[in-house]
mmCIF file of the N, C-alpha and C atoms, coordinates in Angstrom:
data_MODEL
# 
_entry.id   MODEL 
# 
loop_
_atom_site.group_PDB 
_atom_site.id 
_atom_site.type_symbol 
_atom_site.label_atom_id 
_atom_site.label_alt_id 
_atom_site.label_comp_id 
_atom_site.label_asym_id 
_atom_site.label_entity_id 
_atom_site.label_seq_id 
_atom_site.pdbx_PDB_ins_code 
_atom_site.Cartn_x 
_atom_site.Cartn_y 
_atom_site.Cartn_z 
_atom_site.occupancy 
_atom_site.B_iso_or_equiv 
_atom_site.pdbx_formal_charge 
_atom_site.auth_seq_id 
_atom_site.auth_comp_id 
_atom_site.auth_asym_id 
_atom_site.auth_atom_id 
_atom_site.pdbx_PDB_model_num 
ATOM 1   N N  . UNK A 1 1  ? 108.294 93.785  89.256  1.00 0.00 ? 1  UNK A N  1 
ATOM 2   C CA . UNK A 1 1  ? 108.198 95.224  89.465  1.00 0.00 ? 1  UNK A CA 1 
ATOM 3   C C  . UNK A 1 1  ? 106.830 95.705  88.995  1.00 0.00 ? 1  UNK A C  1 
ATOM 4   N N  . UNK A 1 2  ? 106.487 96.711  89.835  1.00 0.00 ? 2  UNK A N  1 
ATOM 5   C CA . UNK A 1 2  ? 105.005 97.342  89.455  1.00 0.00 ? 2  UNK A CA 1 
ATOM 6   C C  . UNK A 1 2  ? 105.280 98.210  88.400  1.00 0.00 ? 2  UNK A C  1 
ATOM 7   N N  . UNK A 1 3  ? 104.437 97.906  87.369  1.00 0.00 ? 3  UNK A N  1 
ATOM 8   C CA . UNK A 1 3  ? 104.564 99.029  86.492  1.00 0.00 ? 3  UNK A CA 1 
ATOM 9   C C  . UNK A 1 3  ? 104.321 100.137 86.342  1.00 0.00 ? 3  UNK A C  1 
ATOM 10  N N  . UNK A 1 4  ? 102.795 100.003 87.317  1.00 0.00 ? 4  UNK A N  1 
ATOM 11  C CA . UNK A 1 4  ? 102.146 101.248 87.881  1.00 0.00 ? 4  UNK A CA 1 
ATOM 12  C C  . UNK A 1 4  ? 102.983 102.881 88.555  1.00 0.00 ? 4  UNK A C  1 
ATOM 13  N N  . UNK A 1 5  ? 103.260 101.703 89.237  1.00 0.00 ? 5  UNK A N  1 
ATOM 14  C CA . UNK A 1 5  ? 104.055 102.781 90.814  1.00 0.00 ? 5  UNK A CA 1 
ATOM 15  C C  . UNK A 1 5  ? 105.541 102.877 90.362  1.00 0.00 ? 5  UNK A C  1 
ATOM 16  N N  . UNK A 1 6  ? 106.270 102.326 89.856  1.00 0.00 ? 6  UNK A N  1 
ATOM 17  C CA . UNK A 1 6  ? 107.325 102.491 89.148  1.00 0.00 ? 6  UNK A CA 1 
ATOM 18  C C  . UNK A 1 6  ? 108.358 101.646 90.257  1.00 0.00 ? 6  UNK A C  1 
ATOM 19  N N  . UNK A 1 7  ? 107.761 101.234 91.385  1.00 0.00 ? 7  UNK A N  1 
ATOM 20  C CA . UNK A 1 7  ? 108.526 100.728 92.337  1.00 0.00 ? 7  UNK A CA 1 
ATOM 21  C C  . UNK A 1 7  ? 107.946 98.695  92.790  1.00 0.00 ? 7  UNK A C  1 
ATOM 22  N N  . UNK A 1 8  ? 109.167 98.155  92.677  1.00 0.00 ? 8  UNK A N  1 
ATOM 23  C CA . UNK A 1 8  ? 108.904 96.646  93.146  1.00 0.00 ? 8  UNK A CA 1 
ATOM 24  C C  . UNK A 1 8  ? 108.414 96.590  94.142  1.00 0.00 ? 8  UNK A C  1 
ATOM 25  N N  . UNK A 1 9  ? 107.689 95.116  94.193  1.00 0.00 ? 9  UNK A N  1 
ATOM 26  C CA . UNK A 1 9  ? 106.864 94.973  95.736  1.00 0.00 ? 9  UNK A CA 1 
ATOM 27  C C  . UNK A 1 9  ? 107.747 94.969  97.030  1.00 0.00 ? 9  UNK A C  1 
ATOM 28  N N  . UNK A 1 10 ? 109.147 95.142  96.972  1.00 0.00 ? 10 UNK A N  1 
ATOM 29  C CA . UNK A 1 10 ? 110.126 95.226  97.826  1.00 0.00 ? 10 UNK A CA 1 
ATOM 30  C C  . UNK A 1 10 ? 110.273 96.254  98.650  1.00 0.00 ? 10 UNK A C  1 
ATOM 31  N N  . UNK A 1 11 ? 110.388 97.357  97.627  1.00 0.00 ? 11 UNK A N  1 
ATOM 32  C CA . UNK A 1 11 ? 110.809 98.757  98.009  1.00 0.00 ? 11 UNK A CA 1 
ATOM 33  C C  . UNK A 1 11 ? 109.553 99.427  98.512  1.00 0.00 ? 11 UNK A C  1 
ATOM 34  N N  . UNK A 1 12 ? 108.768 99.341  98.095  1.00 0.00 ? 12 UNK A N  1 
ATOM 35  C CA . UNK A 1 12 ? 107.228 100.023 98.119  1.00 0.00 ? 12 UNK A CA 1 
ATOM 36  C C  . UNK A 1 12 ? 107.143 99.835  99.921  1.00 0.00 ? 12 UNK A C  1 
ATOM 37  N N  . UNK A 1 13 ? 107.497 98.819  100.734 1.00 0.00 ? 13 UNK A N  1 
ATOM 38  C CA . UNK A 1 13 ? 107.056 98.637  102.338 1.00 0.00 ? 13 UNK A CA 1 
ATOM 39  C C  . UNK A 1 13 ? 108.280 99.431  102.741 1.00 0.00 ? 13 UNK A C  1 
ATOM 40  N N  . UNK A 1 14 ? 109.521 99.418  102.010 1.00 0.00 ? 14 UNK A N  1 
ATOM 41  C CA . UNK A 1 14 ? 110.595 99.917  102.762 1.00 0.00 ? 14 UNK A CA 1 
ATOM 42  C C  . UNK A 1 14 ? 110.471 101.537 102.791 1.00 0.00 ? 14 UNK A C  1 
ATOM 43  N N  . UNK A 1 15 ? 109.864 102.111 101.796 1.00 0.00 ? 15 UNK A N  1 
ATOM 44  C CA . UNK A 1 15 ? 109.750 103.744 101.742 1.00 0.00 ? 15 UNK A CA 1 
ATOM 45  C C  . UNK A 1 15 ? 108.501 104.078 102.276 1.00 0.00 ? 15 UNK A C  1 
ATOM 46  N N  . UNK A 1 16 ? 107.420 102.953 102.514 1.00 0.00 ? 16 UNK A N  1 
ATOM 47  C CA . UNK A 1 16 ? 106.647 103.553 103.294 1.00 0.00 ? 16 UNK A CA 1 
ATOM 48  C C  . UNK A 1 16 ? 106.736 103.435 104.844 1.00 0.00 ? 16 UNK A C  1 
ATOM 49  N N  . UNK A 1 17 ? 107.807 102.504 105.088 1.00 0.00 ? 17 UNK A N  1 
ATOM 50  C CA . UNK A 1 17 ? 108.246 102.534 106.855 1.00 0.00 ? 17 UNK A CA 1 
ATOM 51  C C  . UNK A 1 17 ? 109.204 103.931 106.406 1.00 0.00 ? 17 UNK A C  1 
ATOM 52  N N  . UNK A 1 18 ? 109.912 104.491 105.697 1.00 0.00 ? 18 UNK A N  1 
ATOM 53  C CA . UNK A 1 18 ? 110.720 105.503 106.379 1.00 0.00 ? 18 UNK A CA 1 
ATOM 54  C C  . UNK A 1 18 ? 110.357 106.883 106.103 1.00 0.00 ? 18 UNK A C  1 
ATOM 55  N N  . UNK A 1 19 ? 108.951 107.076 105.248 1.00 0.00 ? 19 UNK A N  1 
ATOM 56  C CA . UNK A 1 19 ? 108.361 107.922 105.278 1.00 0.00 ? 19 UNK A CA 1 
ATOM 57  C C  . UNK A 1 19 ? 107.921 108.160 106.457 1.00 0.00 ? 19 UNK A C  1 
ATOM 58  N N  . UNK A 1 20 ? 107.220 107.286 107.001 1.00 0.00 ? 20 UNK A N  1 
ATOM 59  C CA . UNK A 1 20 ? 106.495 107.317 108.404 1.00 0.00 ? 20 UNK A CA 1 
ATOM 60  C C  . UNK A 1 20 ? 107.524 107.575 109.651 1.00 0.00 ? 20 UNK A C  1 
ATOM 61  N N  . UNK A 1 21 ? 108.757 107.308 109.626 1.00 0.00 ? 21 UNK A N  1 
ATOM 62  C CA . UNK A 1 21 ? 110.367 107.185 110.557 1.00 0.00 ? 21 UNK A CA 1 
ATOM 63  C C  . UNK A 1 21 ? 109.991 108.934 110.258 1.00 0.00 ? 21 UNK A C  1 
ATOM 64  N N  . UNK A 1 22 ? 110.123 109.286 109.211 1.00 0.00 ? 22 UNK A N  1 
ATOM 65  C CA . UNK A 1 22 ? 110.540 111.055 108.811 1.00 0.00 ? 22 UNK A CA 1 
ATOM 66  C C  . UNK A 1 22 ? 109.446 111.956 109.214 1.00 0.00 ? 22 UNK A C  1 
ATOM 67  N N  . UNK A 1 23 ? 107.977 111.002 109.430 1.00 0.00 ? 23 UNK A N  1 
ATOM 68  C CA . UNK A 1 23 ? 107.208 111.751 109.491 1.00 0.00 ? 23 UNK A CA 1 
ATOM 69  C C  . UNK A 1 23 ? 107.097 112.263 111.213 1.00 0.00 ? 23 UNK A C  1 
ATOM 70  N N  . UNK A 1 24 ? 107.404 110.865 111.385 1.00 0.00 ? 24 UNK A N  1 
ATOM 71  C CA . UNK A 1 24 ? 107.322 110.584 113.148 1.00 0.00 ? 24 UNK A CA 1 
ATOM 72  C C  . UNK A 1 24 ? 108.259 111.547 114.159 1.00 0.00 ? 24 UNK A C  1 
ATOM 73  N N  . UNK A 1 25 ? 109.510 111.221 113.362 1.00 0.00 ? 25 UNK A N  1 
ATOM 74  C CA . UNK A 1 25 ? 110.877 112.167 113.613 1.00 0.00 ? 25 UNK A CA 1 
ATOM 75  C C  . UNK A 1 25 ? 110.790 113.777 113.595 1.00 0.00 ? 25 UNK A C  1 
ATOM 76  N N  . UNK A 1 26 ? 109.745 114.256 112.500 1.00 0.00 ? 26 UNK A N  1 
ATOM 77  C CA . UNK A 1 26 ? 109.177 115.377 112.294 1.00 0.00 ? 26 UNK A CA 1 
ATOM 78  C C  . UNK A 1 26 ? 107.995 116.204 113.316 1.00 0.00 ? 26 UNK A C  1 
ATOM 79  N N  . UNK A 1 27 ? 107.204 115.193 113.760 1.00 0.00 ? 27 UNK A N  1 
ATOM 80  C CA . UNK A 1 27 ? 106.539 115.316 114.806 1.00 0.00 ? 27 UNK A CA 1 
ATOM 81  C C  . UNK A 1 27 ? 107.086 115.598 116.373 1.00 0.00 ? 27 UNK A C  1 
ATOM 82  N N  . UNK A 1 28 ? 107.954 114.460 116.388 1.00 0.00 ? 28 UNK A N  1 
ATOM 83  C CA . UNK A 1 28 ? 108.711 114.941 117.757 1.00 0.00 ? 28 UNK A CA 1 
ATOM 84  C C  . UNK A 1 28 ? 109.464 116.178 118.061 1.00 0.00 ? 28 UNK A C  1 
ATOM 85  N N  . UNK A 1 29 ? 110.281 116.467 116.348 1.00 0.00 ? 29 UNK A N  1 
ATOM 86  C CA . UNK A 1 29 ? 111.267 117.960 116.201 1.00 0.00 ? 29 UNK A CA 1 
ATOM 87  C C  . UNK A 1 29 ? 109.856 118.888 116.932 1.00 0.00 ? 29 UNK A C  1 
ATOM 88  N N  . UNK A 1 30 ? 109.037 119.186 116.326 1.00 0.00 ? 30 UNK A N  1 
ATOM 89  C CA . UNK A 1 30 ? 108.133 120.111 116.839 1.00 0.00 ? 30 UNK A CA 1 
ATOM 90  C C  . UNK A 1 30 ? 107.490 120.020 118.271 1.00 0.00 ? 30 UNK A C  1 
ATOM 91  N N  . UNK A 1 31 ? 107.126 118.672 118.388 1.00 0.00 ? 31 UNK A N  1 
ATOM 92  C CA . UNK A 1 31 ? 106.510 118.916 119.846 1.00 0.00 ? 31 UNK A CA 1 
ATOM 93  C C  . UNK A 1 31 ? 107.760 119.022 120.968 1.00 0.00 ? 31 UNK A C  1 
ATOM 94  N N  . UNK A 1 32 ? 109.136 119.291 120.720 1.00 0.00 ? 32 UNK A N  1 
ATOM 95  C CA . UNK A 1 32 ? 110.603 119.473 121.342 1.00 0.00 ? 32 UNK A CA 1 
ATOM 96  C C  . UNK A 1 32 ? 110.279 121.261 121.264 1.00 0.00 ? 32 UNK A C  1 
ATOM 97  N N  . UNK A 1 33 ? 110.025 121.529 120.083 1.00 0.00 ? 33 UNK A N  1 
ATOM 98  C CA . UNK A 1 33 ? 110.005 122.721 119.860 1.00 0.00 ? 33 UNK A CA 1 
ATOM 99  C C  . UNK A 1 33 ? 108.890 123.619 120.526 1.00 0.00 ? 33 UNK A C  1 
ATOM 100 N N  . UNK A 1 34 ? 108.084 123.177 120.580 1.00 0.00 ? 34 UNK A N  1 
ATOM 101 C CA . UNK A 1 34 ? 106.607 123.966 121.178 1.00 0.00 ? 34 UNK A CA 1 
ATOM 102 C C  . UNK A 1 34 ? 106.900 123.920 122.797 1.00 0.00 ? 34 UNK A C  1 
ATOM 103 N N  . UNK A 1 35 ? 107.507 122.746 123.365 1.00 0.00 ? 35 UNK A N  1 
ATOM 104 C CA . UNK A 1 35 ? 107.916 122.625 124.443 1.00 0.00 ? 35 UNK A CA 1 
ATOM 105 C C  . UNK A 1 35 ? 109.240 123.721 124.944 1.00 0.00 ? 35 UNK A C  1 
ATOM 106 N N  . UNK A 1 36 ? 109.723 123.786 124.089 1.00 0.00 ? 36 UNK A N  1 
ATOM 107 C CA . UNK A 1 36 ? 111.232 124.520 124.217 1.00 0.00 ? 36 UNK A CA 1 
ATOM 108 C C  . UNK A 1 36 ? 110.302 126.101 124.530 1.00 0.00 ? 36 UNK A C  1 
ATOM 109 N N  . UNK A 1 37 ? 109.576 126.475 123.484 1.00 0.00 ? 37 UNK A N  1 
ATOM 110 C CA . UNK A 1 37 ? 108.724 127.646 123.638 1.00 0.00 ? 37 UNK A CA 1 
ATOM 111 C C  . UNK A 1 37 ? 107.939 127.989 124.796 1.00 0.00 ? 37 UNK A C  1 
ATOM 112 N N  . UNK A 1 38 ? 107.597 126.943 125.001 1.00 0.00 ? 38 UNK A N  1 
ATOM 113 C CA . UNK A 1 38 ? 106.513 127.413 126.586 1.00 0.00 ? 38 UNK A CA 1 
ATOM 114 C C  . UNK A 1 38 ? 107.234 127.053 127.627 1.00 0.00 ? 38 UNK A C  1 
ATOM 115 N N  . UNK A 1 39 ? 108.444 126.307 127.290 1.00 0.00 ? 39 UNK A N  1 
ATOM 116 C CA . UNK A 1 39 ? 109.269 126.583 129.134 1.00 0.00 ? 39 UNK A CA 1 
ATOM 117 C C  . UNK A 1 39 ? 110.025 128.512 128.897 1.00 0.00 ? 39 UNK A C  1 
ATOM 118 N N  . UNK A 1 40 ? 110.189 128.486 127.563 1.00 0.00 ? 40 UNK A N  1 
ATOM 119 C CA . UNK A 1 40 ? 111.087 130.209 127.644 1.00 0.00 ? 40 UNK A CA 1 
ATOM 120 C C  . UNK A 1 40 ? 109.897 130.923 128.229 1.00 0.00 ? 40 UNK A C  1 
ATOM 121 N N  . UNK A 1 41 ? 108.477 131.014 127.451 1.00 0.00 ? 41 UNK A N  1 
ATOM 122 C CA . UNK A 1 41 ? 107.153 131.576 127.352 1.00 0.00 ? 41 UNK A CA 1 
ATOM 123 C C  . UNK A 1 41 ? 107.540 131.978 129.551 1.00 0.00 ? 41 UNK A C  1 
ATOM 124 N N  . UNK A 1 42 ? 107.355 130.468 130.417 1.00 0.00 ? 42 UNK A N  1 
ATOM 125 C CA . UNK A 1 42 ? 107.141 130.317 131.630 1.00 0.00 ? 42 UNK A CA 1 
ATOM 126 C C  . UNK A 1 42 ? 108.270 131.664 131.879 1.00 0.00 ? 42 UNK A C  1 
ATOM 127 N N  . UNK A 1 43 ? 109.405 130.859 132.151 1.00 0.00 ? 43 UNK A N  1 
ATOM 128 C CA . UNK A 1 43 ? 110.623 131.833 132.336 1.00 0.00 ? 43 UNK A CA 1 
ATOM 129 C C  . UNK A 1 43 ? 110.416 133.116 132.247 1.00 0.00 ? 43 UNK A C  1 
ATOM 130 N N  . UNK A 1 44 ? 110.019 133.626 131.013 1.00 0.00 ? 44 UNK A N  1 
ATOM 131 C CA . UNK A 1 44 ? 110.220 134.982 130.905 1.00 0.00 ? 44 UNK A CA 1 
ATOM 132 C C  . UNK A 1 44 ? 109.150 135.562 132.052 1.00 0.00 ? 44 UNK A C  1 
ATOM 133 N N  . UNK A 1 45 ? 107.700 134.931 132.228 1.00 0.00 ? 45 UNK A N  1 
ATOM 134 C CA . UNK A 1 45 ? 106.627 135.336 132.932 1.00 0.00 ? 45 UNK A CA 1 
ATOM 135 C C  . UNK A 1 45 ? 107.590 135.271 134.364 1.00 0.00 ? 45 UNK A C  1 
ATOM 136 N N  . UNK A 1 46 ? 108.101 134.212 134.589 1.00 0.00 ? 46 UNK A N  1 
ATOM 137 C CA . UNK A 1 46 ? 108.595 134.148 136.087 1.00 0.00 ? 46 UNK A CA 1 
ATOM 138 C C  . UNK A 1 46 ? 109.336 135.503 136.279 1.00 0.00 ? 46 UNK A C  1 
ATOM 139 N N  . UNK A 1 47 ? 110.247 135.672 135.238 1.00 0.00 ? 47 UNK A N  1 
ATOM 140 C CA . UNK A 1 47 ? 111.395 136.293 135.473 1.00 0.00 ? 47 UNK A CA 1 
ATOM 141 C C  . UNK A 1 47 ? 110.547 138.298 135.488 1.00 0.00 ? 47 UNK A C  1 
ATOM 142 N N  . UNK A 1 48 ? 109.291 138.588 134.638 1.00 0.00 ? 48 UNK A N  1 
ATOM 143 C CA . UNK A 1 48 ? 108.977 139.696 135.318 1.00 0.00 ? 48 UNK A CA 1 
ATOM 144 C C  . UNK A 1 48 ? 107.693 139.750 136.834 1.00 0.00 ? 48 UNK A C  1 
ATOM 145 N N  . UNK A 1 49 ? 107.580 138.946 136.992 1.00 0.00 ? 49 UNK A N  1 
ATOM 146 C CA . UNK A 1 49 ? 107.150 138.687 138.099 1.00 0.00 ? 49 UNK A CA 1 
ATOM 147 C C  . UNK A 1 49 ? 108.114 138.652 139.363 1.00 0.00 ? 49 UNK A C  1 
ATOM 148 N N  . UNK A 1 50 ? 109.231 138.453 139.346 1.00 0.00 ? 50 UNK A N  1 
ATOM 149 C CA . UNK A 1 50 ? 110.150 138.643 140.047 1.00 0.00 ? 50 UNK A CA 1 
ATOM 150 C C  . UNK A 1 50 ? 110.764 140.306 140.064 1.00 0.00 ? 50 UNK A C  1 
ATOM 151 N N  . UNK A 1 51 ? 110.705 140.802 138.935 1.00 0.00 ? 51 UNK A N  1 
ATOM 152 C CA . UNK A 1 51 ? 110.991 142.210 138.803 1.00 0.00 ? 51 UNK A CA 1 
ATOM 153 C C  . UNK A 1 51 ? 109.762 143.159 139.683 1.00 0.00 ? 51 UNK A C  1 
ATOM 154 N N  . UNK A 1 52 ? 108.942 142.839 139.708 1.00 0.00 ? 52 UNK A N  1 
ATOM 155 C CA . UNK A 1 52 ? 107.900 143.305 139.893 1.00 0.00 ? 52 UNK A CA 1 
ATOM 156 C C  . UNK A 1 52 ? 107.678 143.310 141.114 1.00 0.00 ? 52 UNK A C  1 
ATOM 157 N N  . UNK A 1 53 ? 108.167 142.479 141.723 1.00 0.00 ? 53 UNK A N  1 
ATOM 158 C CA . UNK A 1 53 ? 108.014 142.004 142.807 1.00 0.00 ? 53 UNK A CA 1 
ATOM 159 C C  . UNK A 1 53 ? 109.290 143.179 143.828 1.00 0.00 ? 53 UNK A C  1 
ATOM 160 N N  . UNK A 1 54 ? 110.281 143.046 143.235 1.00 0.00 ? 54 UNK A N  1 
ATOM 161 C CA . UNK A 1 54 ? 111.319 143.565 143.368 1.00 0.00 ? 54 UNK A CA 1 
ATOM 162 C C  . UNK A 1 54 ? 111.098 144.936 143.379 1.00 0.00 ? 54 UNK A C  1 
ATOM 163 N N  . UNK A 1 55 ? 110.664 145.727 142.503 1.00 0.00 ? 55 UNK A N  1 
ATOM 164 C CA . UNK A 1 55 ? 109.882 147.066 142.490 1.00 0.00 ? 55 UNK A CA 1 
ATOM 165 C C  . UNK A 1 55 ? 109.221 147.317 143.530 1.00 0.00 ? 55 UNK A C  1 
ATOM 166 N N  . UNK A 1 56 ? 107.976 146.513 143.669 1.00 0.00 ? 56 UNK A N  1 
ATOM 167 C CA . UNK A 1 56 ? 107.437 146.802 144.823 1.00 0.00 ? 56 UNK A CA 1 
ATOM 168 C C  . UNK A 1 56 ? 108.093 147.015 146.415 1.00 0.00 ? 56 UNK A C  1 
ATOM 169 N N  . UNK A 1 57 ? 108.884 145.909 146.360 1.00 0.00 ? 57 UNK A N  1 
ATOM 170 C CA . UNK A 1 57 ? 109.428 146.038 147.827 1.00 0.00 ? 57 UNK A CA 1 
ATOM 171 C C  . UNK A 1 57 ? 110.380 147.372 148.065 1.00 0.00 ? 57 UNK A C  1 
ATOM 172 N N  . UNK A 1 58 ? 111.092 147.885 146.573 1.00 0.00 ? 58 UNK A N  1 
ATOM 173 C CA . UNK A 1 58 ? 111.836 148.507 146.609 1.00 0.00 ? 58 UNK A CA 1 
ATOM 174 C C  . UNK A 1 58 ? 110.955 150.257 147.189 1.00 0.00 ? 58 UNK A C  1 
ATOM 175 N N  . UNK A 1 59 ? 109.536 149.810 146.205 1.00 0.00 ? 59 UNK A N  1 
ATOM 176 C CA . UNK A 1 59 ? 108.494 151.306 146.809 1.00 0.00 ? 59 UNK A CA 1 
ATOM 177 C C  . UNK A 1 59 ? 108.353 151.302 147.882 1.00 0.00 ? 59 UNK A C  1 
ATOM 178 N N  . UNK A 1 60 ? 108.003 150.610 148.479 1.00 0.00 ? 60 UNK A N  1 
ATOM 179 C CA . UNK A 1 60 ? 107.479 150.277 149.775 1.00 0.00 ? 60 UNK A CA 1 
ATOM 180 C C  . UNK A 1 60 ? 108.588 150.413 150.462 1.00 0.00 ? 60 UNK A C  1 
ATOM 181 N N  . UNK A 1 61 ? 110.001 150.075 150.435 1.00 0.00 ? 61 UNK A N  1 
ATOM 182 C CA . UNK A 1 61 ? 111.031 150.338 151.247 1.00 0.00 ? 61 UNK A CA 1 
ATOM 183 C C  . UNK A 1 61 ? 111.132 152.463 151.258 1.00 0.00 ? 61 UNK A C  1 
ATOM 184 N N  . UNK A 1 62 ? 111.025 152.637 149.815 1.00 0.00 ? 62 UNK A N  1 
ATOM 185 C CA . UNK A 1 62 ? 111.157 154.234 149.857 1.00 0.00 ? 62 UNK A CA 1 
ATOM 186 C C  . UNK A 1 62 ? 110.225 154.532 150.737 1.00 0.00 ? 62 UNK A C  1 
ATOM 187 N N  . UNK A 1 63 ? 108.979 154.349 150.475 1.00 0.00 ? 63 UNK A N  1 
ATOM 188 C CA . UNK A 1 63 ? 107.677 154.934 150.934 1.00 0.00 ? 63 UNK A CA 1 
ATOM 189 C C  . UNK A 1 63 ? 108.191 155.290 153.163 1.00 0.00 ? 63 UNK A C  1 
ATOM 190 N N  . UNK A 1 64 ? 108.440 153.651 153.101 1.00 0.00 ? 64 UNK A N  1 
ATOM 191 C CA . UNK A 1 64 ? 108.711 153.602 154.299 1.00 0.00 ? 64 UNK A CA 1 
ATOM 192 C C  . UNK A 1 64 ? 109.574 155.057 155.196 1.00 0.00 ? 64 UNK A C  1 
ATOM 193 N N  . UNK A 1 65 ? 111.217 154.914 154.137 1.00 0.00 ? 65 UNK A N  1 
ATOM 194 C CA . UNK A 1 65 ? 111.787 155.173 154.679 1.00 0.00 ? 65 UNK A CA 1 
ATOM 195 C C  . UNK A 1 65 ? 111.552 157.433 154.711 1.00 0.00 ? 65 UNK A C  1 
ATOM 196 N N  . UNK A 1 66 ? 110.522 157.619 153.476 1.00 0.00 ? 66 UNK A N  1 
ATOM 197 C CA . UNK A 1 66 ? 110.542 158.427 153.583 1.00 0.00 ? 66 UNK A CA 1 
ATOM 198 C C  . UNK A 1 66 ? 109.530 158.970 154.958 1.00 0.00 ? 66 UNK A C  1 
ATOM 199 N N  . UNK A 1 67 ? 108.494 157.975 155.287 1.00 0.00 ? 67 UNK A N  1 
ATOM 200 C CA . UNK A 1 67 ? 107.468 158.381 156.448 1.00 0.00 ? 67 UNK A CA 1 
ATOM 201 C C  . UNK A 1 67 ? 108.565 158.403 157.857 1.00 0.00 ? 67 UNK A C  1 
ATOM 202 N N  . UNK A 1 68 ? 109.449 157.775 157.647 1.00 0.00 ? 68 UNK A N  1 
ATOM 203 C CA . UNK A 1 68 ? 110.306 157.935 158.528 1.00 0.00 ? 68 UNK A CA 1 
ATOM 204 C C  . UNK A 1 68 ? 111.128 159.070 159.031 1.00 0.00 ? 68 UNK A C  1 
ATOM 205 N N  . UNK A 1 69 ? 111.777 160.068 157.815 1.00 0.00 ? 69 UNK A N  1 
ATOM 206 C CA . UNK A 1 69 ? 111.893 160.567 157.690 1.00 0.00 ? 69 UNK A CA 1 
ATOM 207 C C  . UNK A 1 69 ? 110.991 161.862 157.940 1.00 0.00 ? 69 UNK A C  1 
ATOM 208 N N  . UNK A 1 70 ? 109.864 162.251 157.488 1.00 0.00 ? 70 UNK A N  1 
ATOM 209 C CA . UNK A 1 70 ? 109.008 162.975 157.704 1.00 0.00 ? 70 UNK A CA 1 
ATOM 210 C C  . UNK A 1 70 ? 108.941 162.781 159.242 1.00 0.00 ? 70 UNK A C  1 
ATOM 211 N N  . UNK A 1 71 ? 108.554 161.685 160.212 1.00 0.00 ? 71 UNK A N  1 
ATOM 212 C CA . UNK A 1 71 ? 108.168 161.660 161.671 1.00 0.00 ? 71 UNK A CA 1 
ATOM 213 C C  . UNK A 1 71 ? 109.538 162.220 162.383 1.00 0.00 ? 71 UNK A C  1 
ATOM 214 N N  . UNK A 1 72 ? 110.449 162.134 161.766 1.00 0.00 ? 72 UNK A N  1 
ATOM 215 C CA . UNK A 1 72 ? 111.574 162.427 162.613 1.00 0.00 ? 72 UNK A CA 1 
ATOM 216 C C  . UNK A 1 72 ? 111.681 164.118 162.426 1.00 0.00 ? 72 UNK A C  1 
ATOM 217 N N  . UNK A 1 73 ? 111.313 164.728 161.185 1.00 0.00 ? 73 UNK A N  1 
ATOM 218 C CA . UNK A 1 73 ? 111.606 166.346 160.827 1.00 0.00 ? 73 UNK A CA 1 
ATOM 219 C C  . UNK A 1 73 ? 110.018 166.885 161.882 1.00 0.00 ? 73 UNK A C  1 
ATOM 220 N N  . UNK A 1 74 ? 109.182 166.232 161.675 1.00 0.00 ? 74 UNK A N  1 
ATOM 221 C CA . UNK A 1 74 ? 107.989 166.708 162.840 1.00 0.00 ? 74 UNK A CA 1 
ATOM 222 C C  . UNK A 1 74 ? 108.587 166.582 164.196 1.00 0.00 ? 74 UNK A C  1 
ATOM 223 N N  . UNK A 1 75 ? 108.940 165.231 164.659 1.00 0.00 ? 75 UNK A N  1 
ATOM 224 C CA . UNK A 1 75 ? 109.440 164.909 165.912 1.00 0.00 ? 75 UNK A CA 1 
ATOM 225 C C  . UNK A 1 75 ? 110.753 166.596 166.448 1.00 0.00 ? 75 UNK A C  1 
ATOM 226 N N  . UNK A 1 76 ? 111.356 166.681 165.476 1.00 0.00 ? 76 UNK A N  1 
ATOM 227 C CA . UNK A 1 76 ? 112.734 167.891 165.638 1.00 0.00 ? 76 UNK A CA 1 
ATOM 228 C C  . UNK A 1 76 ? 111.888 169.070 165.520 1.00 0.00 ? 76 UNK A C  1 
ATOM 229 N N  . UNK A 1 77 ? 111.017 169.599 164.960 1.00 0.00 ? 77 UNK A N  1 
ATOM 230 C CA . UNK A 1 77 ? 110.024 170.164 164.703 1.00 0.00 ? 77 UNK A CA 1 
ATOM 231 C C  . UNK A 1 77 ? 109.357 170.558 166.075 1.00 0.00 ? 77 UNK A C  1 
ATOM 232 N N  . UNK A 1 78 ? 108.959 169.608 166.927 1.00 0.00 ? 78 UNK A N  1 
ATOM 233 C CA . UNK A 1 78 ? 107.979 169.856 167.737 1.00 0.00 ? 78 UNK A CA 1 
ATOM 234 C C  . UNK A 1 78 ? 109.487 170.323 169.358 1.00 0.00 ? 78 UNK A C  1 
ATOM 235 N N  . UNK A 1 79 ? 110.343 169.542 169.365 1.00 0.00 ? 79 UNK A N  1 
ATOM 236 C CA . UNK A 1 79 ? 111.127 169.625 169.884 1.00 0.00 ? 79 UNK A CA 1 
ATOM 237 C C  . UNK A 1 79 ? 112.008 170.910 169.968 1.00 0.00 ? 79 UNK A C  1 
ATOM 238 N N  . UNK A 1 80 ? 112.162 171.471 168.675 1.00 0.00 ? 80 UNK A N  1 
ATOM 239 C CA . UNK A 1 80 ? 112.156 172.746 168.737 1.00 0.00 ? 80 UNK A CA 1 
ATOM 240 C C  . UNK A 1 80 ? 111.282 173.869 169.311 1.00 0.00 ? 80 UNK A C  1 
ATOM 241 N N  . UNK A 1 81 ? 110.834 173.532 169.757 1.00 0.00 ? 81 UNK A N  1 
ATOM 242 C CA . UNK A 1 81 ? 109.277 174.583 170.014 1.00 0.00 ? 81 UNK A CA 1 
ATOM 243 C C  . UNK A 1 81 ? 109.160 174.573 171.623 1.00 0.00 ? 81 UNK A C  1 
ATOM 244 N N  . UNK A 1 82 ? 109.349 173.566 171.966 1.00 0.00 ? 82 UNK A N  1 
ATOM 245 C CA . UNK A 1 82 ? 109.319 173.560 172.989 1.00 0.00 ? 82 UNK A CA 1 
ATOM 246 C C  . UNK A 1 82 ? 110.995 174.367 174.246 1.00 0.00 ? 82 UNK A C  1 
# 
């Protein structure tokens, strides 16, 4: 046994393989995690881009339907007159 380190020449390789197991294991938890973050990060971007998208068509459907509207009160408009 080392007197130094307080640990035999046995143990000393075995705690430094499972330090490195914990460290390694520790590394992956996070890069799982950073990954987990930037697929939500994506998602959420997709998901107002889709809103947005949705808005628009929805203006553009008003817009529409109101020019429609307007040509038809001119159209009754002019029709009256005559």
């Amino acid at each position: 046994m080392d007197i130094e380190s307080g640990w035999s020449e046995f143990q000393a390789p075995k705690l430094h393989r499972e330090a490195l197991c914990l460290k390694k294991r520790k590394e992956e938890e996070e890069e799982e995690e950073e990954e987990k973050e930037e697929k939500e990060e994506k998602e959420e971007e997709e998901q107002e881009e889709e809103e947005e998208e949705k808005e628009k068509k929805k203006k553009k459907k008003k817009k529409k339907k109101k020019k429609k509207k307007k040509k038809k009160k001119k159209k009754k408009k002019k029709k009256k007159r005559q």
